[in-house]
RODRENKOL-731141 format. One line per 3 residues: their letters; for each residue x, y, z of C-alpha. Coordinates in steps of 0.001 Angstrom, whole numbers. Example, Ala and Ser with C-alpha at 12.3 -4.5 7.8 and 13.67 -1.06 7.14 Angstrom:
2
AS> 12300/-4500/7800 ~ 13670/-1060/7140;
This chain:
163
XXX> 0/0/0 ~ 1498/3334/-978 ~ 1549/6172/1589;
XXX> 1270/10155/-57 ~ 2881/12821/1596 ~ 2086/16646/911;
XXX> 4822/18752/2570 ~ 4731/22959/2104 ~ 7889/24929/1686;
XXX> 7795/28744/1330 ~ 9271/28569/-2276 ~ 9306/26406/-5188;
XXX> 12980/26174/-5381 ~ 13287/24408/-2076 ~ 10489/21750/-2779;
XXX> 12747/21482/-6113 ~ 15612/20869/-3860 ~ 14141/18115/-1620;
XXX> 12672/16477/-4905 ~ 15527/16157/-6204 ~ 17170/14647/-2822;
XXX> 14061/12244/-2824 ~ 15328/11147/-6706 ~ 18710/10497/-5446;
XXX> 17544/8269/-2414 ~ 15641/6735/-4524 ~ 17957/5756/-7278;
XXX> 19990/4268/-3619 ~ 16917/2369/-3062 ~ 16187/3701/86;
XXX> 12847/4997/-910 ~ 10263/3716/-4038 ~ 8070/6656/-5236;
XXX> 5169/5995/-7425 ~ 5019/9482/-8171 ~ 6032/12776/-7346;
XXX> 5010/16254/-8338 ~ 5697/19947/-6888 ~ 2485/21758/-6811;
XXX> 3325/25464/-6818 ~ 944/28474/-5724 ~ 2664/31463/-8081;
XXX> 2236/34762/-6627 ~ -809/35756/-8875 ~ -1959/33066/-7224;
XXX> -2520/30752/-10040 ~ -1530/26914/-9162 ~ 1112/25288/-11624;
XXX> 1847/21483/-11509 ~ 5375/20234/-11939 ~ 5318/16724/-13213;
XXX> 8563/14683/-12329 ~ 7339/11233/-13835 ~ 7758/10691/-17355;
XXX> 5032/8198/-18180 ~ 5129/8623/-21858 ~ 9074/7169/-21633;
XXX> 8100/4388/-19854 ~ 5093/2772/-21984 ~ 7536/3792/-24722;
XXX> 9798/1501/-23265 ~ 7658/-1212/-22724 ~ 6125/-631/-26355;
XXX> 9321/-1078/-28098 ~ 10215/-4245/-26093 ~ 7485/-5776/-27106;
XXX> 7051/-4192/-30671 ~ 10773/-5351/-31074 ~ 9280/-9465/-29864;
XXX> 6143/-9352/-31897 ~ 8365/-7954/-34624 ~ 10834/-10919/-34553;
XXX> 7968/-13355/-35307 ~ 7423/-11755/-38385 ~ 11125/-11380/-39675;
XXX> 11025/-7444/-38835 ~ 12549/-6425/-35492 ~ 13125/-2976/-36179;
XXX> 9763/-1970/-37797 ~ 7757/-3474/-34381 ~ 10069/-2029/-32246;
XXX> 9558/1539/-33329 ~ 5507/1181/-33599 ~ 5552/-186/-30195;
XXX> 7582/2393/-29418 ~ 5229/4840/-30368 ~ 2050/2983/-29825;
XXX> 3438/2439/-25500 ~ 4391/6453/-25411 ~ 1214/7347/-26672;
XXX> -769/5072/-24051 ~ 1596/6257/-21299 ~ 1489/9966/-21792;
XXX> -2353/9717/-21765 ~ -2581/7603/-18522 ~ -1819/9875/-15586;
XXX> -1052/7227/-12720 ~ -611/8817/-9839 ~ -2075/11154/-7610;
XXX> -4974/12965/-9185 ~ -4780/16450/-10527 ~ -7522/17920/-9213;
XXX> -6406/16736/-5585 ~ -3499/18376/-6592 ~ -4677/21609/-7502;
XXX> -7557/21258/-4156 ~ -3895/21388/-2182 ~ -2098/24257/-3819;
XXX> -5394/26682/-3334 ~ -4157/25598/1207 ~ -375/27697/-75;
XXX> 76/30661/456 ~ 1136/32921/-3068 ~ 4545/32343/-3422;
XXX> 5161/29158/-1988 ~ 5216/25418/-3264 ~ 4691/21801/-1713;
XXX> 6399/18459/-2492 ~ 3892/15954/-2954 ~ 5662/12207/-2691;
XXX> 3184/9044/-3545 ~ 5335/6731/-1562 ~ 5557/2856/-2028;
XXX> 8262/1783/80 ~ 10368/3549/2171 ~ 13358/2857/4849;
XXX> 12625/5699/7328 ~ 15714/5804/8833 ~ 17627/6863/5623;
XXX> 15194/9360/4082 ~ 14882/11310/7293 ~ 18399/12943/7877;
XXX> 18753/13762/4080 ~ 14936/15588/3611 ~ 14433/16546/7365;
XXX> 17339/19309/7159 ~ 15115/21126/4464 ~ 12213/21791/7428;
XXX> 8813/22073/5707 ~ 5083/21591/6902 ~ 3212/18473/6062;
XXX> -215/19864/4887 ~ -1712/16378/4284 ~ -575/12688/4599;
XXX> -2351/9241/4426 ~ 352/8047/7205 ~ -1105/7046/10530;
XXX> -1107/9959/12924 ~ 1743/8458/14990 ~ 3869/8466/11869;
XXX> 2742/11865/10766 ~ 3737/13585/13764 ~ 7347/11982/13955;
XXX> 7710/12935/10231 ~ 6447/16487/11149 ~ 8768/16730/14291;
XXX> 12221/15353/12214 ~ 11103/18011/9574 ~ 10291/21035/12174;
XXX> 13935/20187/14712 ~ 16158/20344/11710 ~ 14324/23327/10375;
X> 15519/25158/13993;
């Protein structure tokens, strides 16, 4: 079961920031996102989404692997690897998995102009790791589906550090 976490920061270049420390634990496997997007309240106060998943790569991915197998069958690798290429990017750039966008945009109407939240749909994570690297960046959790036990440790690493 996947967990989502919606942490504020004053300014969309330190929710940028800890994004991009959540990419790097997770490329070190300490973490397993199934998505993650910055939702950022600009001063006008229009809401912008900042999409960090790229699901159009990824069904293109999967498209040309199998594209490339169905193609071998009938003597012409190549030719079903790039329409399965193209058929998979197609399918993944018009599925949105993730969190939905209107949630989204129901969240950045709570920030204040200016300022921008992290939003992390988390899969997996090993606490104990992800904690000293994000918790230094402070921040305000402005909605979780954690238990409240785990909500207010994550809100307590994230206000000490912030000191």
């Amino acid at each position: 079961m996947s967990n989502l976490i919606a942490i504020a920061y004053d300014d969309v270049g330190r929710a940028r920031h800890v994004l991009d420390v959540v990419h790097e634990l997770a490329v070190e496997h300490a973490i397993t996102l199934e998505d993650a997007v910055i939702v950022e309240r600009r001063p006008d106060g229009k809401i912008k989404l900042h999409q960090t998943a790229k699901p159009g790569a990824i069904g293109a991915a999967g498209g040309a692997l199998w594209g490339g197998l169905i193609g071998l069958l009938f003597l012409a690798p190549l030719v079903g690897m790039a329409v399965g290429a193209a058929a998979g990017g197609a399918a993944g750039a018009m599925t949105d998995l993730g969190v939905d966008d209107r949630f989204l945009r129901r969240l950045g109407e709570e920030l204040a102009p200016g300022a921008a939240a992290a939003i992390l749909l988390v899969r997996d994570a090993t606490p104990d790791k992800v904690l000293p690297r994000v918790s230094p960046y402070g921040g305000r959790i402005i909605h979780t589906s954690l238990s409240d036990e785990a909500e207010a440790h994550l809100q307590e690493a994230l206000t000490a550090h912030a000191r």
